[in-house]
N, C-alpha and C positions, 0 to 999 in steps of 0.2 A: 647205653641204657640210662645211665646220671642225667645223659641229654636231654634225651626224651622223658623222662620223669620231670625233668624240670620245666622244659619246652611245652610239654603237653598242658600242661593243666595253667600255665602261665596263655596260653592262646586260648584256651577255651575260655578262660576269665573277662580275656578280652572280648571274646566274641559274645558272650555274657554283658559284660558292660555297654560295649555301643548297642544291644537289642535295649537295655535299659535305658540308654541313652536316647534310644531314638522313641520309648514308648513313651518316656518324661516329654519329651519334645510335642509330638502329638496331643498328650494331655494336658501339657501347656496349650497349646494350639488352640485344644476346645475349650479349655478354661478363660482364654483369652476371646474366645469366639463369643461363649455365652456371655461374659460379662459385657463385652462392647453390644453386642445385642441387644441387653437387656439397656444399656445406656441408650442406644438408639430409638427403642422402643417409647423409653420414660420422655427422651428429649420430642420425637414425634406428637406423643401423645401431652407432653406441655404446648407445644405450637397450635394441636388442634384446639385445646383449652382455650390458649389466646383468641383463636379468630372464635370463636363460641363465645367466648368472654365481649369480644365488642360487638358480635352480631346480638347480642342479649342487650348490651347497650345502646347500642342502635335504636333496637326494636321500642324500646322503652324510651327513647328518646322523639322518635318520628310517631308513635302511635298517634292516629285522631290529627294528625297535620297536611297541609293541602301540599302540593306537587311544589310551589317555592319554597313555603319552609323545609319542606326536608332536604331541600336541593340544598339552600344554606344551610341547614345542620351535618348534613354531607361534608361539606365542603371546609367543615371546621373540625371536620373529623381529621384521619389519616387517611381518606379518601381522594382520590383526584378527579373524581369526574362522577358523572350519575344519568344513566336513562331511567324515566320512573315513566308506566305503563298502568292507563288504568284496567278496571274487570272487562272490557273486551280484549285489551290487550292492543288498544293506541295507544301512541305515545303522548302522553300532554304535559311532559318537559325533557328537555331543554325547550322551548317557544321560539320557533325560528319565525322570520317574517315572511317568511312565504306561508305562514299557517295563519297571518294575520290580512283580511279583507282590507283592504284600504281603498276609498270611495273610487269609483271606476269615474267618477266625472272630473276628477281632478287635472288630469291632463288636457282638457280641452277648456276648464278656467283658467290655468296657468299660462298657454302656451304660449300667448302673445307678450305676456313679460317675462318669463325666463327667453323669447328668442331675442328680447328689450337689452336684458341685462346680459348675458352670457355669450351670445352673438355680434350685438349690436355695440354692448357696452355702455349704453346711453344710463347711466344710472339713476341720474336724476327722473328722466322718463319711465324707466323701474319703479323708481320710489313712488312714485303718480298713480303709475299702473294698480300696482302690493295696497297704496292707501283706500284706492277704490273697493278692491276684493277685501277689505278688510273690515268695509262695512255689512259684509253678508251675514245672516242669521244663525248658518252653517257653522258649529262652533269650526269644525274641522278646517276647512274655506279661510275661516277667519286666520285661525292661528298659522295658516303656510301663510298668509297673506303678510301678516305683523312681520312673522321672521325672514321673509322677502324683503318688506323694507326696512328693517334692521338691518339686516346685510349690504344693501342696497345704500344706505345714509353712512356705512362703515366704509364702505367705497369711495364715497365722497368727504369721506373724512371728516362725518360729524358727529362725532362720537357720543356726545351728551344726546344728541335727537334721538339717534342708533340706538342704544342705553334703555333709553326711556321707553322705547318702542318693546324692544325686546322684551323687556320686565313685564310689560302686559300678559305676553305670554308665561311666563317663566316664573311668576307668581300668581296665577292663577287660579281661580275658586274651584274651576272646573276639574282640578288635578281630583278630587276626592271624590268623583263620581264617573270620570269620562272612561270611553273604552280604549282598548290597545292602542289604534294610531292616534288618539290624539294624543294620548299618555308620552307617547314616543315623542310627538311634535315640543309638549312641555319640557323633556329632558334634553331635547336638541337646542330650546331655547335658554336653559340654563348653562347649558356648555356655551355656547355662544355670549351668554352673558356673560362669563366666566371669560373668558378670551378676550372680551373686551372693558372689563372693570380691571383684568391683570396689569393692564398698562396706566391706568390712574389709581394706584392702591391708594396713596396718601388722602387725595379728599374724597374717598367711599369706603374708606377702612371696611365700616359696618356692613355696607349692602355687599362686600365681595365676602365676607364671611355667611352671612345669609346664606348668598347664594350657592354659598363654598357644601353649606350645611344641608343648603335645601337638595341639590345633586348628588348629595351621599344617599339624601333620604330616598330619593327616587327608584336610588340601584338596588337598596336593600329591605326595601318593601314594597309593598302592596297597595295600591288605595282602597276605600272603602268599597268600590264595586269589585274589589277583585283581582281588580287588572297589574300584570305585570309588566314590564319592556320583553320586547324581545331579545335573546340569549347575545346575538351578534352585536344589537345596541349597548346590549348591558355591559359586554365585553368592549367596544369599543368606548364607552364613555370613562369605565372604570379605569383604561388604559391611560386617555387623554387626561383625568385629575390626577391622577399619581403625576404625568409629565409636567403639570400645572403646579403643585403644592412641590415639588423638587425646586420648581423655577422661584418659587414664592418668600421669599424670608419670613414676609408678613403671617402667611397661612400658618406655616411651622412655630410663629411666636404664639399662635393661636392656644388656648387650655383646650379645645376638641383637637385634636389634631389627629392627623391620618394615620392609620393603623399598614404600613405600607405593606407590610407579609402578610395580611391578610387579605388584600385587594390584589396583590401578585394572586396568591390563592384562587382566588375567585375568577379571573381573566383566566388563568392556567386550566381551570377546574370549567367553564363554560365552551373555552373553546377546544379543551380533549372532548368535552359530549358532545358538540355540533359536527365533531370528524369522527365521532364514533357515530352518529345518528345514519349515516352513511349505511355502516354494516348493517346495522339491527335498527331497521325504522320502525319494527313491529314486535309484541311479541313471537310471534311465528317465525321471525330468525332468530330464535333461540331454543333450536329442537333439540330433545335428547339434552336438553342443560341442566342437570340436577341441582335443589337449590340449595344454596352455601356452599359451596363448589367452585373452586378458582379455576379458571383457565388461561393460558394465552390467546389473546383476541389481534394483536396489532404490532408489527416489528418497527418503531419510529425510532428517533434516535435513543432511546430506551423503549425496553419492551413494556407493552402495554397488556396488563392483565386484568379478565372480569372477571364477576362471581353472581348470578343468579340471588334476588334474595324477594322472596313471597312474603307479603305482610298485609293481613285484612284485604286479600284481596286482589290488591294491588300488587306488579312486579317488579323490582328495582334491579338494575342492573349495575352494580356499582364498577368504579376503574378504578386500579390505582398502577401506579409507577412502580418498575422493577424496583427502586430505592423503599417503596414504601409498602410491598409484598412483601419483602425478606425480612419487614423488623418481628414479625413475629416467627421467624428463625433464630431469635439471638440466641436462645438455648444453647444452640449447637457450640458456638463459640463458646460459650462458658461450661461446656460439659467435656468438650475434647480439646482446649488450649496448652492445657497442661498433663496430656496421654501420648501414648507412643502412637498418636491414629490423625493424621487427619482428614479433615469431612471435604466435600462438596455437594451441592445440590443443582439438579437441573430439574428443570420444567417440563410440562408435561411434551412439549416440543422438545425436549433434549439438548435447550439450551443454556449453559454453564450460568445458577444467578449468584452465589457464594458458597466460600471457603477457599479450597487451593485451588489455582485455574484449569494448571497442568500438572497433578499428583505423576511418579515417576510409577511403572509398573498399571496391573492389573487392580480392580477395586475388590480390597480383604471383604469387606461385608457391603451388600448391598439390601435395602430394604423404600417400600413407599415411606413418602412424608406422613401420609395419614387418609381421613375420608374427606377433611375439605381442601387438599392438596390430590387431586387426583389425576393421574398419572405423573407427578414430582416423585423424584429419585434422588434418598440421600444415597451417596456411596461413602465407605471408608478404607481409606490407604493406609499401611504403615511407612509410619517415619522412618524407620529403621526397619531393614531387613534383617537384623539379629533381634528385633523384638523378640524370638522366640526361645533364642539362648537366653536375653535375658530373665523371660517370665521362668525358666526351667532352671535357671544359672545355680540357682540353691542347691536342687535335687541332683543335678548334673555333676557340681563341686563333689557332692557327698559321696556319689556312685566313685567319682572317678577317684578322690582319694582312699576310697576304701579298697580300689580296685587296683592304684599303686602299692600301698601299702602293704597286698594280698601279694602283689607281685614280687613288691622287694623283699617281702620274708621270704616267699619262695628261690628267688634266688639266693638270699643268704644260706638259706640252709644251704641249694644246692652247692653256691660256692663252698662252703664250712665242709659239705660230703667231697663237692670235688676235692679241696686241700685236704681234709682227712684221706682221703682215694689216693690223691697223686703225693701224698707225705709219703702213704705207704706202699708205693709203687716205688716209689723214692729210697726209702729205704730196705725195700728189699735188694732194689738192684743195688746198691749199696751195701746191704752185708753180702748178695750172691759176689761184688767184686770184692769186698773186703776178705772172704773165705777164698776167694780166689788168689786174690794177693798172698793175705798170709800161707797159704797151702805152697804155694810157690815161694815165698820170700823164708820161709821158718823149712821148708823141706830139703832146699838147695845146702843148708851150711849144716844141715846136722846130712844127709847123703855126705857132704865131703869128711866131715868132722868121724863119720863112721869108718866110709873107707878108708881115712887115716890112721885111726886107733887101729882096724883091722889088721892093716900091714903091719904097724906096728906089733902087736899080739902074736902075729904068726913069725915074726924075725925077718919080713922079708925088705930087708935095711942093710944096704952097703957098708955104712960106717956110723958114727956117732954125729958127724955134721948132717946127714941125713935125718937121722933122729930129729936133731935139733930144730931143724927144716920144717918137718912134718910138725913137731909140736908148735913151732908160729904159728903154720898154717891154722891148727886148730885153736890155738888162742886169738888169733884174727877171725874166725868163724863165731866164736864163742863170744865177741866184742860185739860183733854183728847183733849175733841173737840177742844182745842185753840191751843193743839199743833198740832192737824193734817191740821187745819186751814192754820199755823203756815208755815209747812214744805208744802203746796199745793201754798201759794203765795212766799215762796223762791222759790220753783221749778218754777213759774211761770216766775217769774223775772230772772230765770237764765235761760229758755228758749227763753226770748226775749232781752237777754243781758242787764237787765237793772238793774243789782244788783252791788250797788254803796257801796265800803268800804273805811274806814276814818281808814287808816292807821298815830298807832302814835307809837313812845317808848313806851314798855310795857314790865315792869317786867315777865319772866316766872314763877315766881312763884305768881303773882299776879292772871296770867288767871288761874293757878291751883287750887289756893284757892277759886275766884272765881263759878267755877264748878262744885270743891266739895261741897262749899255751896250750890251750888244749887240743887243738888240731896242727902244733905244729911239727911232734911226729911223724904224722901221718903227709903233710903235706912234705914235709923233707925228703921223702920214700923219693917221690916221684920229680916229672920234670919241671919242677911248680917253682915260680915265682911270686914271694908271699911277700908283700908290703904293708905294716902298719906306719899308720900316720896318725899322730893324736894331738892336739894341738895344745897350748899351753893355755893357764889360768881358768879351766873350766868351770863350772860352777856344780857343787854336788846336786845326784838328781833322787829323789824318794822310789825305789826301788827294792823287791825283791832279788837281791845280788845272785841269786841261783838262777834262777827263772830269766833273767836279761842273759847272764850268759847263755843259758841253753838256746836263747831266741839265737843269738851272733855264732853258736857253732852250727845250730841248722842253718843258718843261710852261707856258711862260710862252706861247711858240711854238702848243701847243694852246689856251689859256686864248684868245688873240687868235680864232685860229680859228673856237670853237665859241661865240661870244660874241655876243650881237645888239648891233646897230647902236650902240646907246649901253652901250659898253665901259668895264666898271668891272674892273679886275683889281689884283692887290696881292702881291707879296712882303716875305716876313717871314722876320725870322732871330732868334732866341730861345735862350736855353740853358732844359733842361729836367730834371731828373733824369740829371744825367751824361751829357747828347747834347744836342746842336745839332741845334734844328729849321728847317728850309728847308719855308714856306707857301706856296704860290701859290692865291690865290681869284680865284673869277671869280664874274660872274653871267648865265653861258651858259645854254645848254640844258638842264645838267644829268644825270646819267648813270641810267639805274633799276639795279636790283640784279643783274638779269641781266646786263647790260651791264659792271656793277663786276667780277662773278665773272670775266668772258673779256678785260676790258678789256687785259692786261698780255702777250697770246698774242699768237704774233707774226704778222702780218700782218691780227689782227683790227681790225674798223673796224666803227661801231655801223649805220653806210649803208653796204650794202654796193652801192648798184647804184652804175654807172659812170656816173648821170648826178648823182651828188651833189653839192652848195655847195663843199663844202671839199676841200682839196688832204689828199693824201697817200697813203702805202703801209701804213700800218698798222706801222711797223715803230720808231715814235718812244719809243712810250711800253714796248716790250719791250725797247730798248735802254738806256731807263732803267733800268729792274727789273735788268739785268745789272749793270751800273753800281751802283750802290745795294747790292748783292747781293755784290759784288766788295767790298764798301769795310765788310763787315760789319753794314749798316745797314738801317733798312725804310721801306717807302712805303707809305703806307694811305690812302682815298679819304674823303671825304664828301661824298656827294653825293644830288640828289634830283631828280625830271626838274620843269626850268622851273624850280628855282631856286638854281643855278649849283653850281659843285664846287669843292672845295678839297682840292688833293692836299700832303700831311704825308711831307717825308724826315728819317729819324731819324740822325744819323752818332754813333759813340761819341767820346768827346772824346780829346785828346791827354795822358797822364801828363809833365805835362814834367819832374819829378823822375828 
C-alpha cells in the first residue's frame, strides 16, 4: 500500500509533465510558426517594395524618351536586356538589320570589283574599280565605293592613301542627316579607320583619338534624323574598340578614356535582346503576361528572367540575369542569417535561385515571394531539429524541475514512511524475539532455581553434600539472572542515551587482568585452556576501567560459550600503530560472513530457536560495539565456521604529554 501511494501519484505526475511537455512543445511550434511568418511576409513584402521602387524609377526616368534612349537607360540600370514594343505592339528595338532596307541595286554596282578584289585578288584593279563608283551621286554608292578602296590600298600596303580615303568616309557631314545603312557604312568606316591609324599611333596621335571619340559617338547616339545602327553592328563594333583601346597604350593615356564595364554592358545587354527577339518578336508573344510580373523566359548558361512593364503606351519587356533578379532578395539574407531557419527560393519553374541549395529534411514554412514574383517560392528549413526544445527549453526546464522536485518529496516522504514502517516492523519483531528470548532465558533458571528450593523445602535430600550441591546450583542460576538482568538495563540506558562513563588512565594490562579474573572461575570448572598474554611497556589508554572490562568478559564470556568441549581460548594485549589491541581467540564454532555482517545487532543471535546449547539474549556482544564505539575505538572479527574466531578491539592510546 506505501508502494502504491507513492508509485501512484509519482506516475501520474509524470504523465502530467510530458502532456505539458508536449503542449509547451507545440505552443513553441506555433509561436515559432507565427513569427517566422510574419518574418517572411515583412521580408516578401520588402522585395516587392524593391522592384516597385525601381519600376517607379524607371518609369520616371524613360518617360517622354524614344526606343534608344530607354534602351541605354536600361542598360545602365540593373537590367540586362530590353524589348521595347510600340501602341501596336511591333517591336522597334533592339533594330536588327534585317529591319533595315538596304538599296536592292548595290550588288549589281559592286559585283565586278568585289569578284576584282576577293576572287581575283588584283587589288590594285579593285582600287580603279571602288575610285570609279566613288564618283557616283548615290551618297550610299559613294561611301561602299570609298571603303572598298580603302580596303583595297590597305592591301597594297599604302596606308597613308588608305587612310585618307577612308576618313572621307568616316568623317563625314552626312553622318547628321543620313539614314540607317549609310549611318552603318559611316561606323564601319570609322572602325576600319581605327584599325588602320592603330599601327601609326606616333605621327596621328590626334586623328586616332578623333576617331577613337568619333566611334564612341556613333554607338551611343542618334543623329539628327534619328537614325541609329543596327543592334548587331552596335554590338559588333562596341566589341572590336574595347579589343582596340586594350591593345592601345596611347588610347588609355587618353583624359576620355573608355568606360570598359559599361561597354561590356551594352554588348552583354544588345545581344541577350537580339536572342531574346527570337521568343517574343511581338507583343502577342506575351499572352496572359501581367504587367510588373517576373517570370522565367530562357535557361542559357544562367537563367534568363522578364518582366512585362507598360508605360504611355508602349510595352517593355525588360531581362535580367539570375545574378541580377535575386539582388532584390537580399532581405532574406539579412532577416534569416542569424535564426534557427534557413531560406531558399525558387522560381516560378521551380528552379533553386538562392539561399541553401540542398536544405536537409522537409520545408518548416512555405509561402509566395510576393505579386511581382509570381509563382517564386520562399521555403523555410530549420537548422536544427531541436529548434523546438530550444524555443520551449524555458517552460520545459521549469515543468520538469517542478515535476522532480514533486517527485523527490514524494519519495522522501515515502522513504521517511517506509523507514518509519520498516523501523517499526523492526522493532516489533525485535521485542516479539526479545519477549521471546527473555521468557525463555529468565524462565529456564528461576523453573530450576524453583525446583531446587522445593526439594529442598520438602527434605527430599540425602545428605548435607547434596544440599550443598542444590544450593550452587541455585547460586549459578541466580548469577545467570544478574547477568541477563545486567545486560537488559545496559541495553536499556543505551537506548535512552543515558549510559554515563568515568573515563580515567588505565593500565592495559590492568583491564586484562582484571577480566581474566573474572571469568577465571568459571573457566577452571571446565575442560578450558585459558592463556593470557600481555606484553610489556604498554602505553596507558583513557578509559572507562568498568566498561572495557565488561567489553573482555563478554567476548571472553562468548568465546567459553560457543567453544567445543576441549576449550582453547586466549587473550592478548599488544600496542599496535598508536592503539592497544585487546585479542580474544577461541577455537569454537566459528562465525560465516553472514553471520559477521548481523553479528553486533542487537538482540541477534546465530540460533535463533528457543531450544538452542547456549545461554543468552543476544544483547552481549551490541553492548560491546556501544562501548568500544563510545571510547573512539573498533571491533572487527575473524572468523570462519569450525575454525574458531577471534575478535580484535582497537582503543587509541593516551598522549601523556
Amino acid at each position: 500500500m506505501l508502494a502504491v501511494a507513492v508509485i501512484l501519484p509519482a506516475v501520474c505526475l509524470l504523465w502530467f509533465m510530458n502532456r505539458a511537455v508536449e503542449n509547451v512543445r507545440m505552443a513553441a511550434r506555433q509561436i515559432v510558426i507565427d513569427r517566422y511568418e510574419g518574418d517572411l511576409t515583412d521580408t516578401s513584402q520588402k522585395a516587392n517594395g524593391i522592384w516597385k521602387e525601381n519600376l517607379k524609377f524607371l518609369d520616371k526616368k524613360i518617360t517622354d524618351k524614344g526606343a534608344f534612349e530607354i534602351f541605354n537607360d536600361i542598360t545602365g540600370l540593373d537590367y540586362d536586356g530590353a524589348i521595347i514594343y510600340d501602341k501596336t505592339g511591333g517591336r522597334i528595338y533592339p533594330l536588327l538589320s534585317s529591319d533595315v532596307n538596304t538599296p536592292a541595286e548595290l550588288g549589281d554596282t559592286f559585283a565586278q570589283a568585289w569578284r576584282v578584289e576577293f576572287v581575283e585578288q588584283d587589288y590594285a584593279k579593285a582600287a580603279e574599280l571602288y575610285e570609279q563608283k566613288a564618283r557616283s551621286k548615290n551618297i550610299y554608292v559613294k561611301f561602299t565605293a570609298l571603303i572598298g578602296e580603302s580596303r583595297s590600298l590597305t592591301k597594297l600596303s599604302e596606308l597613308d592613301k588608305a587612310i585618307s580615303t577612308c576618313r572621307q568616309v568616316a568623317f563625314s557631314s552626312e553622318e547628321k542627316n543620313c539614314d540607317i545603312p549609310t549611318l552603318t557604312l559611316i561606323a564601319n568606316a570609322r572602325l576600319l579607320l581605327m584599325e588602320l591609324l592603330h599601327q601609326n599611333v606616333k605621327d596621328k596621335g590626334s586623328l586616332v583619338r578623333d576617331t577613337f571619340i568619333k566611334l564612341l559617338e556613333i554607338i551611343h547616339e542618334k543623329n539628327e534624323g534619328r537614325s541609329v545602327l543596327p543592334s548587331e553592328q552596335r554590338a559588333f563594333l562596341a566589341r572590336r574598340i574595347c579589343e582596340i583601346y586594350e591593345q592601345s597604350p596611347f588610347l588609355k593615356s587618353q583624359p576620355r578614356s573608355l568606360d570598359n564595364e559599361s561597354m561590356q554592358k551594352l554588348i552583354a545587354a544588345e545581344e541577350l535582346s537580339i536572342r531574346m527577339v527570337e521568343r517574343f518578336p511581338t507583343v502577342m508573344a506575351l499572352p496572359n503576361w501581367p504587367n510588373g510580373r517576373l517570370k522565367s523566359v530562357a535557361k542559357e548558361k544562367e537563367s534568363v528572367y522578364g518582366m512585362r512593364h507598360d508605360i504611355n503606351g508602349r510595352t517593355i519587356l525588360l531581362f535580367r540575369y539570375e545574378k541580377n533578379a535575386i539582388r532584390a532578395l537580399w532581405h532574406y539574407e539579412n532577416t534569416f542569417k542569424d535564426s534557427d531557419m534557413v531560406y531558399r527560393i525558387l522560381d516560378d519553374s521551380g528552379r533553386f535561385l538562392t539561399g541553401a541549395p540542398r536544405p536537409e529534411g522537409e520545408p518548416f514554412i512555405t509561402a509566395f515571394v510576393g505579386e511581382h514574383f509570381p509563382g517564386w517560392r520562399a521555403e523555410l528549413y530549420l537548422k536544427d531539429a531541436d529548434v523546438f526544445k530550444k524555443a520551449a527549453s524555458r517552460e520545459v526546464a521549469l515543468y520538469t524541475w517542478t515535476g522532480v522536485l514533486v517527485i523527490v518529496l514524494i519519495l522522501l516522504a515515502g522513504g521517511f514512511a517506509g523507514q518509519a514502517v520498516g523501523k517499526q516492523i523492526k522493532l516489533n519483531r525485535l521485542k516479539n524475539d526479545f519477549i521471546a528470548t527473555v521468557s525463555h532465558e529468565l524462565k529456564t533458571p528461576l523453573a530450576s532455581m524453583r525446583v531446587l528450593v522445593d526439594t529442598l523445602l520438602e527434605g527430599r535430600y540425602k545428605d548435607q553434600e547434596q544440599v550443598t550441591d542444590y544450593l550452587q546450583l541455585v547460586s549459578k542460576e541466580n548469577e545467570r539472572l544478574t547477568g541477563l538482568i545486567d545486560n537488559f538495563l545496559t541495553f536499556s540506558r543505551m537506548e535512552r542515551n543515558k549510559q554515563a562513563f568515568d573515563f580515567e588512565r588505565v593500565s592495559p594490562a590492568t583491564i586484562a587482568r582484571d577480566a581474566a579474573d573474572a571469568v577465571k572461575t568459571k573457566f577452571d570448572k571446565g575442560k578450558c585452556k585459558f592463556d593470557v598474554s600481555i606484553g610489556e611497556n604498554l602505553p596507558d589508554i583513557l578509559v572507562d576501567r568498568d566498561a572495557m572490562v565488561t567489553v573482555l568478559v563478554n567476548l571472553l564470556d562468548n568465546a567459553y560459550k560457543y567453544s567445543h568441549d576441549e576449550k582453547r581460548i586466549e587473550l592478548s594485549v599488544s600496542a599496535e600503530d598508536g592503539s592497544i589491541c585487546f585479542c580474544v581467540s577461541d577455537n569454537g564454532i566459528g562465525l560465516s560472513r553472514r553471520a559477521i555482517k548481523k553479528m553486533f545487532n542487537r538482540f541477534y543471535q546465530v540460533d535463533r530457536s528457543l531450544t538452542r546449547p547456549t545461554e543468552g539474549c543476544g544483547l552481549g556482544l551490541s553492548i560491546v560495539k556501544f562501548i568500544v564505539d563510545a571510547h573512539k575505538g573498533t571491533i572487527s572479527v575473524d572468523s570462519k565456521p569450525d575454525e574458531g574466531s577471534t575478535f580484535t578491539v582497537k582503543l587509541p592510546t593516551t598522549d601523556l604529554k
